[in-house]
C-alpha positions as CSV (number, residue, x, y, z in Angstrom):
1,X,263.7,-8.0,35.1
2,X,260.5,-9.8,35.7
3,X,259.4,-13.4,33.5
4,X,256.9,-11.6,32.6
5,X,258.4,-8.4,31.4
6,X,261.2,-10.6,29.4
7,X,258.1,-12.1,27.5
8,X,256.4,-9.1,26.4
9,X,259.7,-8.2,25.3
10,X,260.7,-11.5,23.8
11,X,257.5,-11.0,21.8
12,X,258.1,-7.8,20.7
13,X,261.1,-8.9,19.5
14,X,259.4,-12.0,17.4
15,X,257.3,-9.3,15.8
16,X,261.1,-7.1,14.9
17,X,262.5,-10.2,13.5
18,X,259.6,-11.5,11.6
19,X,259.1,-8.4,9.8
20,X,263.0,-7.6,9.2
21,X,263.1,-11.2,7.3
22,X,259.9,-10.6,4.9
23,X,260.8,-7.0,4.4
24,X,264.6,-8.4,3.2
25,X,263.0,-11.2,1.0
26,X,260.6,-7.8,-0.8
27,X,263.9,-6.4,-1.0
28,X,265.9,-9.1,-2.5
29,X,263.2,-10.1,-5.2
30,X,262.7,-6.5,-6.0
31,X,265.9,-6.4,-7.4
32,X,266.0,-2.6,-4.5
33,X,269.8,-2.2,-2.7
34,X,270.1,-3.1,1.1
35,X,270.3,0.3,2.5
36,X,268.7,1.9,5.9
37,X,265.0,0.6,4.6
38,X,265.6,-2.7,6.4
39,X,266.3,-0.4,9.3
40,X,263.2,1.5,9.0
41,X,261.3,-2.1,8.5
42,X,262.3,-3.9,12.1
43,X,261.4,-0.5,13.5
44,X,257.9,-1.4,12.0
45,X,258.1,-4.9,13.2
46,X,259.3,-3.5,16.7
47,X,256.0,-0.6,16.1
48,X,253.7,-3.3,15.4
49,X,255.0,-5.5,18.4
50,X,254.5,-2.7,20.7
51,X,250.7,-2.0,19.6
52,X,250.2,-6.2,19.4
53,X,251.1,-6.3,23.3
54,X,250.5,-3.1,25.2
55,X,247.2,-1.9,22.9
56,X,245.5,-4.8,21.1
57,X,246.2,-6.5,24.3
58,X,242.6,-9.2,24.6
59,X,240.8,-6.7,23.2
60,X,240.1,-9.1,20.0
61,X,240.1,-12.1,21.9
62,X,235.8,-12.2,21.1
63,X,236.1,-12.3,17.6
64,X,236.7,-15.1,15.1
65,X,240.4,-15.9,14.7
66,X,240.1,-14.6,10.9
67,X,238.7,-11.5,12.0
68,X,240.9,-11.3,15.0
69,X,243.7,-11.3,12.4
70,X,242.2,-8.7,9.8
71,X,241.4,-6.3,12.6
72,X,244.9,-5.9,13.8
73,X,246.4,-5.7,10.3
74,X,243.8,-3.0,9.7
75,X,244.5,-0.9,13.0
76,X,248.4,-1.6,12.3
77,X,248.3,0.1,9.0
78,X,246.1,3.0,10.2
79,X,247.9,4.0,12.7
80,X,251.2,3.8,11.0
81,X,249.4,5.9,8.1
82,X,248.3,7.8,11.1
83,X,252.2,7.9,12.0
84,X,253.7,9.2,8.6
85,X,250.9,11.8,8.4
86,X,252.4,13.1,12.2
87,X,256.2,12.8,11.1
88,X,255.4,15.6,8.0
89,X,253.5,17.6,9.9
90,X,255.9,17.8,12.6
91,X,258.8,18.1,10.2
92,X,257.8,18.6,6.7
93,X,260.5,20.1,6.0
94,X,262.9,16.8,6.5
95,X,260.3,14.5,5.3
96,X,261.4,12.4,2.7
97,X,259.7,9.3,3.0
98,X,258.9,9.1,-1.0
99,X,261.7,9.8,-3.3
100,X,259.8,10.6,-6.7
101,X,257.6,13.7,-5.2
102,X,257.8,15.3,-2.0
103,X,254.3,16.2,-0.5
104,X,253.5,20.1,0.4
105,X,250.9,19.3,2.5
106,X,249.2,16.9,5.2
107,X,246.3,16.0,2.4
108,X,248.8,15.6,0.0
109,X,250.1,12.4,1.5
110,X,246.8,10.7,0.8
111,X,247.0,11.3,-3.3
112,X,250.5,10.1,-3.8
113,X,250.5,6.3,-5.5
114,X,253.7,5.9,-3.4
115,X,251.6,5.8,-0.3
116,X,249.2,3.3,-1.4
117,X,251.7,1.0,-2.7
118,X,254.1,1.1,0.4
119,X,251.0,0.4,2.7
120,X,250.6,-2.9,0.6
121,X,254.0,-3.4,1.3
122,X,253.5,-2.9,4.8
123,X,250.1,-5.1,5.1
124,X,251.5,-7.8,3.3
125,X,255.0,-8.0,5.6
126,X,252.6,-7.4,8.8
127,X,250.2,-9.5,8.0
128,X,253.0,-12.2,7.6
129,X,253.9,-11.1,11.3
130,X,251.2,-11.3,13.2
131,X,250.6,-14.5,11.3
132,X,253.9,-16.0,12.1
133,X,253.6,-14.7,15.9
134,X,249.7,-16.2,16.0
135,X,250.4,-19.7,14.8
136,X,253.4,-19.8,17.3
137,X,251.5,-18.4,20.2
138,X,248.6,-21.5,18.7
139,X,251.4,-24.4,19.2
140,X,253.4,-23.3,21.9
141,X,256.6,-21.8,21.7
142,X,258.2,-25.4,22.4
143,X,256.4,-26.9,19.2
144,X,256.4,-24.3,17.1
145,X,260.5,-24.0,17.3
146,X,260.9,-27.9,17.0
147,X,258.9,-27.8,14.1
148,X,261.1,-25.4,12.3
149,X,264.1,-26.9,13.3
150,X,263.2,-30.7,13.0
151,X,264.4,-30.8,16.9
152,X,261.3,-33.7,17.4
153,X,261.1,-35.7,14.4
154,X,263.1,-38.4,16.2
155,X,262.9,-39.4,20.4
156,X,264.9,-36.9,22.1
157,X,265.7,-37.9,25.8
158,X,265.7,-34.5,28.1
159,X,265.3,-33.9,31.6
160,X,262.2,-31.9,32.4
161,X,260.1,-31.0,35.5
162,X,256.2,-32.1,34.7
163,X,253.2,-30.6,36.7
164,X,249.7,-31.8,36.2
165,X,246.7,-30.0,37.7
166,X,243.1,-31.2,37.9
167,X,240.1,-29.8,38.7
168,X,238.3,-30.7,42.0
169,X,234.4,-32.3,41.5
170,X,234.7,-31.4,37.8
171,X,231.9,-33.8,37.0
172,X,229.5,-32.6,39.4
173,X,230.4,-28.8,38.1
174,X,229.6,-29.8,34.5
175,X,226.2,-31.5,35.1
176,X,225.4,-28.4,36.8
177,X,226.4,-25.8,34.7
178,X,225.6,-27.5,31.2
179,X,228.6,-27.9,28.6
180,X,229.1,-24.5,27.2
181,X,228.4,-22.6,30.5
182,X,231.1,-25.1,31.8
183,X,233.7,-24.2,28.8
184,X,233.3,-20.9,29.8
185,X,234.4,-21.5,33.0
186,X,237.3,-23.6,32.5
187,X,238.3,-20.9,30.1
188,X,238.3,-18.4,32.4
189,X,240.2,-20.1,34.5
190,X,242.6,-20.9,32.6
191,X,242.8,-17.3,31.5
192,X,243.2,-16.6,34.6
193,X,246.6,-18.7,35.2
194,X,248.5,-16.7,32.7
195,X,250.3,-14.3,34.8
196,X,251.4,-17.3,37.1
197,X,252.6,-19.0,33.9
198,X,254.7,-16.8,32.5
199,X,255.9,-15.7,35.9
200,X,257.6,-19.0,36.9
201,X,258.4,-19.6,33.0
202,X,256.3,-22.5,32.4
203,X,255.5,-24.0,29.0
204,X,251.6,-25.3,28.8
205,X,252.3,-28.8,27.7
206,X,248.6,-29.5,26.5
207,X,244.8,-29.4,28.1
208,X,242.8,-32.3,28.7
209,X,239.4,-31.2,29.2
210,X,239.8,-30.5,32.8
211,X,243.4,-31.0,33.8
212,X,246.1,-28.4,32.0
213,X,249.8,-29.9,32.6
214,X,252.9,-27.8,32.6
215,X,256.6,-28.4,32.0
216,X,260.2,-27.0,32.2
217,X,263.3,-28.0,31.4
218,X,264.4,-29.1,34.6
219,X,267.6,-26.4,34.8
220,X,264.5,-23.3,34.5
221,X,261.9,-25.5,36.7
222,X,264.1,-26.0,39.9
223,X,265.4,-22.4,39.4
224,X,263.6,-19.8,41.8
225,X,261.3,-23.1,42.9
226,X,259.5,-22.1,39.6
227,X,257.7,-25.5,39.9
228,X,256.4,-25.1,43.5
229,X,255.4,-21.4,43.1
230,X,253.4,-21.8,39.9
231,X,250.8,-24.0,41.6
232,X,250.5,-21.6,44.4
233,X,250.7,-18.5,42.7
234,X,247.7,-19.7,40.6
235,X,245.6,-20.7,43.5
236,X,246.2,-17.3,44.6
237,X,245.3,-15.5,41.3
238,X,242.0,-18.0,41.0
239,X,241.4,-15.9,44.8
240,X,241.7,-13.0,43.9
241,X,239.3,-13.2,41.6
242,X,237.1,-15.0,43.7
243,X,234.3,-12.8,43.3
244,X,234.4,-12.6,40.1
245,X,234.2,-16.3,39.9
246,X,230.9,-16.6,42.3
247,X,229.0,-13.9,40.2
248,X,229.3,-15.4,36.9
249,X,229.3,-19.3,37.6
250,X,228.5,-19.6,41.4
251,X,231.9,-21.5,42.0
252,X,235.2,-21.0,42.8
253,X,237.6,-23.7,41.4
254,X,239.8,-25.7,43.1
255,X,242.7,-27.7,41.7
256,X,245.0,-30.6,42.9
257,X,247.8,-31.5,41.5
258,X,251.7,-33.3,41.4
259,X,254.9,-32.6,40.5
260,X,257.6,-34.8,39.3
261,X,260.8,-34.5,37.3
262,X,263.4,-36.8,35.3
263,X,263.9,-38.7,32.4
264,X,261.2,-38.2,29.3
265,X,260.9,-38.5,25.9
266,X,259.9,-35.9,23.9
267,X,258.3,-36.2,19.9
268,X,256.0,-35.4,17.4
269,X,253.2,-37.8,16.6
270,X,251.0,-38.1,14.1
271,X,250.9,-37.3,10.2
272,X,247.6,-35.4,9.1
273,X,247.6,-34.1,12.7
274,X,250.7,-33.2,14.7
275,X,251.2,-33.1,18.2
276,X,254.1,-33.2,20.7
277,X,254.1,-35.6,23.2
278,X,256.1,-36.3,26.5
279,X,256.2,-40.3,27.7
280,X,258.3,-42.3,29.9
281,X,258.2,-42.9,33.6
282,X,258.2,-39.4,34.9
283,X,255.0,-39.3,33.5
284,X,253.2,-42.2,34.4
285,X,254.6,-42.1,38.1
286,X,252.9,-38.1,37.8
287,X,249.9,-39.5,36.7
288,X,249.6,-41.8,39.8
289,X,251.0,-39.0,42.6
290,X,247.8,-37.2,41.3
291,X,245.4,-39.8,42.1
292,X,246.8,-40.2,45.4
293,X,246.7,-36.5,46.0
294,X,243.1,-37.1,45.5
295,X,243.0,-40.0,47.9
296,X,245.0,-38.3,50.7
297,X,242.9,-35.0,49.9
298,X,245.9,-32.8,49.9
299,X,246.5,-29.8,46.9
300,X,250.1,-30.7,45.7
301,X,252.2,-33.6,45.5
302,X,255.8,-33.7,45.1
303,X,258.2,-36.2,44.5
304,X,261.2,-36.6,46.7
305,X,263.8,-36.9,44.2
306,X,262.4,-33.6,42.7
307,X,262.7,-32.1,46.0
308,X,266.6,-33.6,46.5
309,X,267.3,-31.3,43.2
310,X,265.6,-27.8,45.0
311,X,267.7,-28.0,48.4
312,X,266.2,-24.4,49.2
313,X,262.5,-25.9,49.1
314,X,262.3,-26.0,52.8
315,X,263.0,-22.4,53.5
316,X,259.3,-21.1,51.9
317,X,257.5,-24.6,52.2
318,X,256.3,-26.9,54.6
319,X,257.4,-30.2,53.2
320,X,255.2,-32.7,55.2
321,X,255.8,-36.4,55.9
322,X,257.1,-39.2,53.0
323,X,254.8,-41.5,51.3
324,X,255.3,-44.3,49.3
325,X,253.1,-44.4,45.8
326,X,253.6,-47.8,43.9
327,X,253.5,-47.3,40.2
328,X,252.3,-49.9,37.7
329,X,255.2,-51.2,35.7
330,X,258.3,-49.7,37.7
331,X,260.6,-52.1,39.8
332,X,260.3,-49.2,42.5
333,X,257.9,-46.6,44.4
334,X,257.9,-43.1,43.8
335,X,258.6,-41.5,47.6
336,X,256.1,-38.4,47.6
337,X,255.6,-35.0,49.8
338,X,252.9,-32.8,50.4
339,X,253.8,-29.3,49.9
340,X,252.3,-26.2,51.1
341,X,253.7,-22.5,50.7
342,X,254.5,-20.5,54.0
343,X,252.4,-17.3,54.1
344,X,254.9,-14.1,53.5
345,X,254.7,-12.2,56.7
């Protein structure tokens, strides 16, 4: 199974387990018995999952987060009002979705109080869904659980693998494109790196302006040489859509970047505004492999004690000669790589 694939059904499961949990808490307050409902309300979770990821899909990406939110919950309860309408008339015979009055008819449905009062109940425990789903989608999946659980309200010391990309002449590209053009573009782009993310199973740490860094825990980011192919693998989707690129801004971007991994701190910071942040040497040593990449001219970067923990690098990458980067504070140099991908074939 794909990274990919295991997302879209990680999600779908969010959606099953949200819904299950408001659905239970109607339930409960309601003073109603635990029976099969809560069966028939993760299979609405699972329903509403399923039309979030394979039909919604970007399609409401345009619109204004509120009305990005208010259209789904719309479509969501039409179609499953769509949904009940097919289940009687393929089997009205078994139908026996309302337990006060049964319905005779297809036009019936639409006069019964019971319908109108369970699609409340169903907006209000979607809408609760999708708005859960949203806000952790917002904060990153990394966040959003540490928030629940508290994980970050103190230092915690882990061992992650840190890759920071930056854009090539990104000055000279927003003089000539004008700010919003230029948003535009890096929005695309970054668009564009999705598939590549969630392929090599990398968390977006944060954005800054024209540089995006990415993070794994270093167990998931040495596995597969996730943290090699993800830089490559998004070089090669910014290609593919190359064309694409030229039409609508006249430029195809080009990143540089460095990898590093080790010891960082991860916390929240802030009080009226919350954010997670990694520090510690990893990080500062990443943040001067970068401007040497710059300096040497060369795409990636990598560390040599990364490499020592991916002993199969050298079998789909050239590794090119060591380099020594002094770092300002550290009692040692950070011995670097350049790193390109062997073409398959």
């Amino acid at each position: 199974m794909t990274a990919i694939t295991r997302y879209k059904l990680r999600k779908v499961g969010k959606y099953a387990l949200v819904t299950t949990v408001v659905a239970a808490a109607f339930v409960l307050f309601s003073g109603e018995r635990f029976d099969l409902q809560i069966g028939a309300w993760a299979l609405l979770g699972l329903w509403t999952g399923i039309l979030e990821e394979y039909l919604f899909g970007r399609r409401f990406r345009s619109l204004a987060v509120p009305l990005q939110f208010l259209g789904k919950v719309l479509l969501v309860n039409l179609l499953t009002i769509a949904l009940i309408a097919l289940a009687f008339a393929v089997n009205s015979d078994r139908f026996a979705w309302f337990a006060d009055d049964q319905p005779e008819k297809v036009q019936e449905i639409f006069l019964m109080a019971q319908l109108y009062k369970l699609m409340l109940r169903v907006m209000v425990v979607t809408s609760m869904a999708i708005l859960v789903v949203q806000v952790e989608e917002l904060m990153g999946r990394r966040m959003f659980l540490g928030f629940l659980l508290g994980r970050y309200e103190r230092p915690v010391a882990e061992e992650r693998v840190v890759l920071t990309m930056d854009l090539v002449g990104s000055t000279t590209l927003a003089e000539r494109m004008g700010d919003l053009r230029y948003f535009r573009f890096l929005n695309t782009t970054y668009s564009l790196m999705t598939d590549a993310i969630l392929r090599n199973e990398a968390d977006i740490h944060k954005y800054v302006g024209d540089e995006v860094i990415f993070t794994w825990p270093m167990r998931i980011g040495v596995r597969y040489e996730n943290c090699l192919d993800l830089y490559f693998d998004i070089i090669d989707r910014i290609a593919l859509h190359e064309n694409d690129l030229k039409r609508e801004f006249g430029v195809v971007p080009q990143y540089r970047a460095a990898l590093h991994g080790g010891r960082v701190i991860s916390a929240q910071i802030g009080h009226t505004k919350r954010a997670l942040e990694l520090s510690g040497d990893v990080m500062n040593s990443v943040s001067r492999m970068l401007g040497l990449a710059k300096d040497m001219k060369v795409d990636l970067l990598v560390s040599a004690e990364l490499l020592a923990r991916i002993p199969t690098a050298g079998e789909r990458f050239t590794i090119g000669p060591q380099h020594i980067v002094p770092v300002k504070g550290r009692r040692r140099e950070v011995r670097v790589h350049a790193v390109e991908r062997n073409a398959i074939g």
